[in-house]
C-alpha positions in Angstrom: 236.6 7.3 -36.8 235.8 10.6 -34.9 235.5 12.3 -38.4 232.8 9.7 -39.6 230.4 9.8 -36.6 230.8 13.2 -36.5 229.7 13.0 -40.5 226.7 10.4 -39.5 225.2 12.4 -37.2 225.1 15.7 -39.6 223.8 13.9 -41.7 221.0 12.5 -39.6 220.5 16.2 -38.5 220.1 17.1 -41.8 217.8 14.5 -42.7 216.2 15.0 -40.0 215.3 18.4 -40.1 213.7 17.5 -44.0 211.0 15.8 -42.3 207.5 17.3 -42.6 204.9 17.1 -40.0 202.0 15.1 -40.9 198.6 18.1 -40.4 196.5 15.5 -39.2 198.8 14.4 -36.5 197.5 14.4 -32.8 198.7 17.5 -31.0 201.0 16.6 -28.4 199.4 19.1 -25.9 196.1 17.9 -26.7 196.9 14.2 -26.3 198.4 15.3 -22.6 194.6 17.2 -22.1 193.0 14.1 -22.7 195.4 11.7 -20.6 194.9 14.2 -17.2 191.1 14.0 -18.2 191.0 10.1 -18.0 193.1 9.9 -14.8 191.0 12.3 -13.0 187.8 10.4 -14.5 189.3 7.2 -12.8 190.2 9.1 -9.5 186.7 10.5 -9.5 185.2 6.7 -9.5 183.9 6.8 -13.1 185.5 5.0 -16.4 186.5 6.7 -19.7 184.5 6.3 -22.8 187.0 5.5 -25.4 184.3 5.9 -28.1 182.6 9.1 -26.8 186.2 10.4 -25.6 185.0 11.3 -22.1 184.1 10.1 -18.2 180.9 8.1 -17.5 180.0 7.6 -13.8 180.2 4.5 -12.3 176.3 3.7 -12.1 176.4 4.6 -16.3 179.2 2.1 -17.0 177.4 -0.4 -14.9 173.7 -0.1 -17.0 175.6 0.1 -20.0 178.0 -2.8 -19.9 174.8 -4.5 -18.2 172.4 -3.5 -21.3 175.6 -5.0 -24.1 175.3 -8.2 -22.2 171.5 -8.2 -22.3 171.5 -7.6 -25.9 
């Protein structure tokens, strides 16, 4: 039984180690950047622009969720 798992994993290893990394995959680092940049845009009182990836002050989020309602 020892002999097979020991067998399963090299072999997961192995096919493992096959894989290719997608190029237009999101760098890890990168995706950490943005995540520190939204929690300090939260601390900081202002909300994070999914669309425009970055902080709007609080008085901007306000006119602009007011304007979408408006329109």
């Amino acid at each position: 039984m020892a002999r097979l798992t020991t067998l399963f994993g090299v072999a997961i290893a192995a096919l493992a180690s096959c894989q290719r990394f997608h190029p237009e995959a999101p760098d890890p680092r990168g995706l950490a950047q943005e995540l520190a940049a939204v929690d300090a845009c939260i601390h900081g009182g202002g909300s994070w622009s999914l669309d425009a990836r970055q902080c709007v002050s609080g008085a901007d989020a306000r006119a602009a969720a007011a304007s979408t309602w408006r329109d």
